[in-house]
C-alpha positions as CSV (number, residue, x, y, z in Angstrom):
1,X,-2.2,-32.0,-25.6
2,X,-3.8,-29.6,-28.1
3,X,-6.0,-27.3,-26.2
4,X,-9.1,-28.0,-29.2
5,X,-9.3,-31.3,-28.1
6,X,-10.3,-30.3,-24.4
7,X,-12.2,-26.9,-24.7
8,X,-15.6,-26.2,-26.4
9,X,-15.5,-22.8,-28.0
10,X,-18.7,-20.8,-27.2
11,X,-21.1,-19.8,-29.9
12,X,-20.9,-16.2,-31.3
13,X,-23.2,-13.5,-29.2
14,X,-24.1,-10.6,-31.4
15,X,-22.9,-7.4,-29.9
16,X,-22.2,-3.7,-30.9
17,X,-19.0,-2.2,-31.3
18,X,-18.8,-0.4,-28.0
19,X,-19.5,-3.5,-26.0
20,X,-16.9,-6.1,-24.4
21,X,-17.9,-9.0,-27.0
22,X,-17.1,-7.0,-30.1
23,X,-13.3,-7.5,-29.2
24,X,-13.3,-10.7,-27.5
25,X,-10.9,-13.2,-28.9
26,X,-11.2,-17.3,-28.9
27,X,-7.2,-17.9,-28.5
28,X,-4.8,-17.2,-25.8
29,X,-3.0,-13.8,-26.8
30,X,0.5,-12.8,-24.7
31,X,-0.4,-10.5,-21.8
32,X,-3.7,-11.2,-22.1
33,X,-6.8,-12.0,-19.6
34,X,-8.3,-15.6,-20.8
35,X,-11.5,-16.8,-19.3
36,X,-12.0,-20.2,-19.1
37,X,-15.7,-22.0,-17.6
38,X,-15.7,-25.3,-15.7
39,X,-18.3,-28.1,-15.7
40,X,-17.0,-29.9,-12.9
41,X,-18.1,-30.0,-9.3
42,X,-17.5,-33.3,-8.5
43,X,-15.6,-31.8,-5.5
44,X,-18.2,-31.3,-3.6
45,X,-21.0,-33.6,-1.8
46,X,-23.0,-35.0,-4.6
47,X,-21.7,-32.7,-7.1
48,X,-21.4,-34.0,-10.6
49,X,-19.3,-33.1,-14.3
50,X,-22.8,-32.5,-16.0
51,X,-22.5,-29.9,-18.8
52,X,-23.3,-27.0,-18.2
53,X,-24.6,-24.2,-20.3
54,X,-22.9,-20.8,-19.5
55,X,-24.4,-18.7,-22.0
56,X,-27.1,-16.6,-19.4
57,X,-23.3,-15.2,-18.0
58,X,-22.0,-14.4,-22.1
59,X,-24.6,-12.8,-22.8
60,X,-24.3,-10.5,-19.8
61,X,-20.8,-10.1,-20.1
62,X,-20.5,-9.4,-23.6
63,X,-23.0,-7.0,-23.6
64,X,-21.6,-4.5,-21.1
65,X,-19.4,-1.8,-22.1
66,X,-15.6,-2.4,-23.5
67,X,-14.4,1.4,-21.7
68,X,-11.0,1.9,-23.4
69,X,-9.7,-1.7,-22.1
70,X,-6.5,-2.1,-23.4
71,X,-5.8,-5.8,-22.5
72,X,-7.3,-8.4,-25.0
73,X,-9.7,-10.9,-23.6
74,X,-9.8,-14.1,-24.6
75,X,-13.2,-16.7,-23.8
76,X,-11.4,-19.8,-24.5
77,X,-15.1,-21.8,-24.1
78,X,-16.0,-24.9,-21.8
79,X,-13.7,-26.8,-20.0
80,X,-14.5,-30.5,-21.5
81,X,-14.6,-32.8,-18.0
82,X,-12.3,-35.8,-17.6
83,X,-13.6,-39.4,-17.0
84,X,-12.3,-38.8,-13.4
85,X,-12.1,-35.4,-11.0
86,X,-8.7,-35.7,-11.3
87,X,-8.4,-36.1,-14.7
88,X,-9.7,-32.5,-15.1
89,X,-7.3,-31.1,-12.2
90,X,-4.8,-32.5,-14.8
91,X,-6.6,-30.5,-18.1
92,X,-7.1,-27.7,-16.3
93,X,-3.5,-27.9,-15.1
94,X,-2.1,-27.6,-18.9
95,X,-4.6,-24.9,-20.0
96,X,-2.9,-23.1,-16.8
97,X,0.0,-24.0,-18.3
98,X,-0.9,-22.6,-21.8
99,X,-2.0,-19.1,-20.0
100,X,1.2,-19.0,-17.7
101,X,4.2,-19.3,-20.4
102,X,2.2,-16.3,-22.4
103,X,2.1,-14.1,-19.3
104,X,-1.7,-14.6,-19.8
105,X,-3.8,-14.2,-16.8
106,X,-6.1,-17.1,-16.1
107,X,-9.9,-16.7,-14.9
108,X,-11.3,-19.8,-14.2
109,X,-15.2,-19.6,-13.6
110,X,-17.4,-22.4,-12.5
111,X,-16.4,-25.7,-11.1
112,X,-16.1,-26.7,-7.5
113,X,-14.0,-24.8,-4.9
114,X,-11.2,-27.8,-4.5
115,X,-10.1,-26.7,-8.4
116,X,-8.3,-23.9,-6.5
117,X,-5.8,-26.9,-5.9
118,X,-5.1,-26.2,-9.7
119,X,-4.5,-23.3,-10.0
120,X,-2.2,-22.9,-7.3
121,X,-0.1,-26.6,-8.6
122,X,0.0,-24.9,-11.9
123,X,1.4,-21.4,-10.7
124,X,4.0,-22.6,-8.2
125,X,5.5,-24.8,-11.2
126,X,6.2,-21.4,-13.0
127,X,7.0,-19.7,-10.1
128,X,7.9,-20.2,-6.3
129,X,7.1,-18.0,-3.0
130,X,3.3,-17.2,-4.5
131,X,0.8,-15.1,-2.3
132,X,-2.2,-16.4,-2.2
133,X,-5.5,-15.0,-1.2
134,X,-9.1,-17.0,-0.6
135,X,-12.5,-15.3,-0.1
136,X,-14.9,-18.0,1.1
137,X,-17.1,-18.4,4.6
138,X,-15.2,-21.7,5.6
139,X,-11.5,-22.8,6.8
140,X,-11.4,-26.4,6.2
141,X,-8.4,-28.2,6.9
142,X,-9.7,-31.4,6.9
143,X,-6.8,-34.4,5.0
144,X,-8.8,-37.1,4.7
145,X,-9.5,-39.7,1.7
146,X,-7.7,-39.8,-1.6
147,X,-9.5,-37.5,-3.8
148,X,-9.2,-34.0,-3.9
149,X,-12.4,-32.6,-2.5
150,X,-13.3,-28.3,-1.6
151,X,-12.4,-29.9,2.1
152,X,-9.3,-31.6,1.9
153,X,-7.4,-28.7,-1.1
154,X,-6.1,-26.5,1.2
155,X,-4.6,-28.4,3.9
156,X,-2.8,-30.3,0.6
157,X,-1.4,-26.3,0.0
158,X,-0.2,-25.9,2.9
159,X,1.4,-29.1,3.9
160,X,2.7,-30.2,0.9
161,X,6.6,-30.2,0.7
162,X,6.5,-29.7,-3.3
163,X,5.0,-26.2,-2.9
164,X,6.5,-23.0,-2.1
165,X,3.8,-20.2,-0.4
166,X,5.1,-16.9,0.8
167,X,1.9,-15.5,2.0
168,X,-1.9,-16.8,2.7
169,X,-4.4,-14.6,3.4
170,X,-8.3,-16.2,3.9
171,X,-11.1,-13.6,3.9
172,X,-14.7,-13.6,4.6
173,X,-15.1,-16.5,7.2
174,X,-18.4,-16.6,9.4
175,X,-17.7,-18.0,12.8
176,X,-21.1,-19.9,13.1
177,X,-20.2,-21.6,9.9
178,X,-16.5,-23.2,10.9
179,X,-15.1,-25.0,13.6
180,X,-13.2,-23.3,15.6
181,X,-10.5,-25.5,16.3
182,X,-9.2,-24.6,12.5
183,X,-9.7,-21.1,13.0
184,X,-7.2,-21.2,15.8
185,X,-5.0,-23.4,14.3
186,X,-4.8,-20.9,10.8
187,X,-3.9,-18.1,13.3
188,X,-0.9,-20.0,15.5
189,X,1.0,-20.7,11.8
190,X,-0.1,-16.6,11.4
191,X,-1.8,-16.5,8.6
192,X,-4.1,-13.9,8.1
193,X,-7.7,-14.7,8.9
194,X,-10.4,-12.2,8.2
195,X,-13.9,-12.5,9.5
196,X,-16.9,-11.0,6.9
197,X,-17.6,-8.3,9.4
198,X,-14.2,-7.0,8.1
199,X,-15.4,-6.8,4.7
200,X,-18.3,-5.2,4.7
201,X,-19.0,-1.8,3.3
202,X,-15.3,-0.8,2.9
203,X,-12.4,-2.7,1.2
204,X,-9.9,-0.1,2.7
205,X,-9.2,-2.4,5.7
206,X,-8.4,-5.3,3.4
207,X,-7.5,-4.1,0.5
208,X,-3.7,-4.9,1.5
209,X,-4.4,-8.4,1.2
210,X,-4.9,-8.5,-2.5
211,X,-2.2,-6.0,-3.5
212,X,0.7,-8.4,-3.7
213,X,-2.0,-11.6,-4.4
214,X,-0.2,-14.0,-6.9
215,X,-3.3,-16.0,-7.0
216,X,-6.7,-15.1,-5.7
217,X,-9.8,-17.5,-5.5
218,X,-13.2,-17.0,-4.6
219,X,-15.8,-19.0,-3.0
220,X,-19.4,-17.7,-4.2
221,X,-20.4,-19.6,-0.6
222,X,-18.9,-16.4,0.5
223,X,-21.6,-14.4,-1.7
224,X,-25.0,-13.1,0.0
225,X,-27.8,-15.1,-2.4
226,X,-30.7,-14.2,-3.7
227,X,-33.5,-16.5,-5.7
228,X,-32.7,-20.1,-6.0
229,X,-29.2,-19.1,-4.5
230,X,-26.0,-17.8,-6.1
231,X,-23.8,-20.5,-5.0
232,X,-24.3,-24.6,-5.2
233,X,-24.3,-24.0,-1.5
234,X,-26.5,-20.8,-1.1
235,X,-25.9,-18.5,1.9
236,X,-28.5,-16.2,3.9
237,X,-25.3,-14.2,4.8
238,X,-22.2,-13.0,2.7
239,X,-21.0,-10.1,0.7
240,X,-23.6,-8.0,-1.3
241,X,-23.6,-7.3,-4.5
242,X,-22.1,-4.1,-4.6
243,X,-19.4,-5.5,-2.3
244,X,-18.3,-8.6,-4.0
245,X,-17.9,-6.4,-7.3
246,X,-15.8,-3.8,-5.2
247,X,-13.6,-6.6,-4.0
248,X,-13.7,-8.0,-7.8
249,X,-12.1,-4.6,-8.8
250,X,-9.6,-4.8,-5.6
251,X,-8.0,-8.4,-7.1
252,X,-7.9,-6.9,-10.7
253,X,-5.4,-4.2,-9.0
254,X,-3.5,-6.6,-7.4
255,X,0.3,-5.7,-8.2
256,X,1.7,-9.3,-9.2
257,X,-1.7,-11.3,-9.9
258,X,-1.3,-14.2,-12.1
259,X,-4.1,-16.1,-11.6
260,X,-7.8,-15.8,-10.6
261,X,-10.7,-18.7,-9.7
262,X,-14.3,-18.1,-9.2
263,X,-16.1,-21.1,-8.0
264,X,-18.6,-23.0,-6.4
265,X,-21.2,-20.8,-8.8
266,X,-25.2,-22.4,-9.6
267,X,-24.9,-22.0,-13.2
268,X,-28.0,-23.8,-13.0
269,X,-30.4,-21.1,-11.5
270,X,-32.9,-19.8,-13.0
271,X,-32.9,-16.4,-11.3
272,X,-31.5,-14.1,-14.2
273,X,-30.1,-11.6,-12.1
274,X,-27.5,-14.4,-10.6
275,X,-25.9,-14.4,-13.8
276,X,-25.8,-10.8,-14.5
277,X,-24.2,-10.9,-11.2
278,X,-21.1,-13.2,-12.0
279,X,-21.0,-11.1,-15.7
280,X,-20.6,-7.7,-13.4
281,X,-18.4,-9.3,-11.3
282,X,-16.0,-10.4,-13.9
283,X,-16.1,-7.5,-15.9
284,X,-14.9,-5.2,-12.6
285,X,-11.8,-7.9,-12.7
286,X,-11.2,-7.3,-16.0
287,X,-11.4,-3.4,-15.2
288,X,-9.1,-3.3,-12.2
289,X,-6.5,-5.2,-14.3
290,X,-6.8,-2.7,-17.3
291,X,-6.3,0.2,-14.8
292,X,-3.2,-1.8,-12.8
293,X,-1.6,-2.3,-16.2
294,X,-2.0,1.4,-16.6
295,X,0.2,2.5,-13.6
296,X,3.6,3.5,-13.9
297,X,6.3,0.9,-13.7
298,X,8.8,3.3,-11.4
299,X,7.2,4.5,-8.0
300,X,8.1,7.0,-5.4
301,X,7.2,7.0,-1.9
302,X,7.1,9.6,1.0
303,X,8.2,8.3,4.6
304,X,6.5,8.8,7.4
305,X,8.8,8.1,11.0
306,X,6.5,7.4,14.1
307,X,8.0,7.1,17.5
308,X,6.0,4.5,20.0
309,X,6.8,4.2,23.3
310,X,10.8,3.8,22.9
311,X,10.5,2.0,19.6
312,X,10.4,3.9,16.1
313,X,8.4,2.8,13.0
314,X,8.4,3.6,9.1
315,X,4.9,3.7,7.0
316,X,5.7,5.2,3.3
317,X,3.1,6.1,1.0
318,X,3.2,5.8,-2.6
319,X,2.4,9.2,-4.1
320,X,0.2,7.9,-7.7
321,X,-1.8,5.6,-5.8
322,X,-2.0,6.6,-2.4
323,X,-1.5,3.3,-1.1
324,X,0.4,3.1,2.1
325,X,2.8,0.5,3.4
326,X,4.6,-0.5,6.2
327,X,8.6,-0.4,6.9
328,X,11.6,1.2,6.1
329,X,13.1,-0.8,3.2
330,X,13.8,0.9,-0.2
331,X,12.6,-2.7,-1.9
332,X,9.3,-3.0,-2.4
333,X,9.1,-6.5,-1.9
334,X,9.7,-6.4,1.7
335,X,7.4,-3.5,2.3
336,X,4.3,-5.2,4.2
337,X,1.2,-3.5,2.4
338,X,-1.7,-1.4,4.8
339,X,-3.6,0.8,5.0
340,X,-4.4,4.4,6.0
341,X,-6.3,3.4,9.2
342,X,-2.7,1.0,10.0
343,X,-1.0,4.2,10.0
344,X,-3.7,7.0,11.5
345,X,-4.0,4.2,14.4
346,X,-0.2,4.0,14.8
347,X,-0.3,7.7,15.6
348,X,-2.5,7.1,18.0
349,X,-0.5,5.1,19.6
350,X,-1.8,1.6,18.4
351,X,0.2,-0.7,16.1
352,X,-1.8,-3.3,14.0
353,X,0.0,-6.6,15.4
354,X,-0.2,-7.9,11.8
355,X,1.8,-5.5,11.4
356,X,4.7,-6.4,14.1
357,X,4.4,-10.0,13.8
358,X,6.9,-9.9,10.2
């Protein structure tokens, strides 16, 4: 499948040489961040394939400042929708595809939330045991009817036999939005289930959650709206604008992240600052990347021993970023990631039982 035949490359914005557009490319580069935008929403109630014109978020985006980025960007265009829903889960799947064998990180924008389905099929075919990370206001674990729908996607994750998930992590739920029932079940398998009172004002708290994220989608349900609402399914409550770009940055600095999904967005509103919005908040993404990319490779860590009650615990900080983690091990990889609340509350005497439970 020749990726011209299923994308429609977007028309040239005019921009100045110290903006973001004046060094975006319109071809998948290695090592690169490409940015793809979806039509479909067919995944949700009523939702459709119309086409839809992005160009309110380019013209944002290109126009904000390029910084000294490093990483190319790529705006592959407009995801052309198949016949059926699942014809563009299968498009989207080989565009993935495309983006994973050049190391290329993926940034899918638009399109309902079930597309998440995608890009976790498409990642866990390149590689196994991925960490994955959702922001959105509902837990739905509902496995009914054959089509793929933004309520049946992630109990298909999670129960399917094909995959391989090491971690899942699901931020920003509101408890008058979900039944409880799958609230409870999410927490007896222990995953990690974060409410949005967590979230606001600070990302310290959960800020481990996105450092080892493979694959990170958001909901804009989880996003506070404004006007004729940010999301196709507008919220009086939800992350603010200051916040959701903060958290933006957060997954762009994300150690191992190979894929990112923003959906459920109106592209259809006619309030211009939603779109400036969505620009900002992929520009901070593209930002925390740039400054990941910029850390050393080799780190060193300093190990701090705590003694509670009769048992005795490690947390070890990493002296260029000052992020803290929890255990003993010399590896990395089987360090559990926290924060400097985790530990100043351990010496007081009170161990965070996400902590204990690995």
């Amino acid at each position: 499948m020749n990726l011209e035949d299923i994308l429609i490359l977007p028309r040239p914005i005019q921009t100045e040489k110290w903006q973001l557009g004046h060094t975006i490319l319109n071809e998948i580069q290695e090592n690169a961040i490409v940015l793809v935008f979806c039509s479909d929403y067919r995944g949700i109630e009523n939702g459709d394939a119309e086409i839809l014109d992005f160009k309110k978020v380019r013209n944002e985006l290109y126009r904000l400042s390029k910084l000294d980025f490093e990483i190319p960007v790529c705006d592959l265009g407009d995801l052309i929708s198949g016949k059926s829903h699942q014809d563009t889960h299968y498009i989207l799947q080989e565009v993935l595809s495309a983006c994973h064998t050049k190391n290329a990180i993926p940034v899918i924008i638009g399109g309902s939330n079930d597309l998440a389905f995608s890009l976790f099929s498409a990642l866990d075919f390149h590689q196994k045991n991925n960490n994955y990370t959702q922001i959105s206001n509902l837990i739905s674990l509902a496995n009914d009817g054959e089509e793929l729908t933004e309520k049946n996607f992630l109990s298909r994750i999670l129960s399917s036999k094909k995959f391989s998930i090491k971690n899942y992590h699901h931020l920003g739920y509101q408890k008058h939005l979900n039944e409880m029932d799958s609230v409870k079940l999410m927490k007896e398998v222990e995953f990690d289930v974060v409410r949005l009172a967590e979230l606001m004002n600070t990302t310290e708290k959960t800020e481990p959650f996105f450092r080892h994220a493979d694959l990170v989608t958001l909901n804009c349900d989880a996003v506070e709206s404004m006007g004729d609402g940010f999301s196709v399914n507008p919220q009086v409550n939800g992350l603010n604008k200051r916040e959701i770009c903060a958290y933006m940055k957060e997954i762009g600095l994300s150690q191992k992240l190979k894929s990112v999904g923003i959906f459920n967005f109106n592209a259809n509103s006619r309030h211009f600052l939603n779109h400036q919005l969505l620009a900002q908040m992929i520009w901070h993404l593209i930002e925390g990347i740039n400054i990941q990319k910029s850390h050393p490779a080799e780190r060193s860590y300093e190990t701090y021993w705590l003694m509670i009650d009769d048992n005795k615990y490690a947390f070890q900080r990493e002296t260029f970023s000052d992020l803290w983690y929890f255990g003993a091990d010399e590896n990395e990889e089987d360090l559990i990631p926290c924060s400097l609340s985790d530990y100043e509350a351990a010496k007081r005497g009170f161990m965070n039982p996400r902590l204990l439970k690995i």
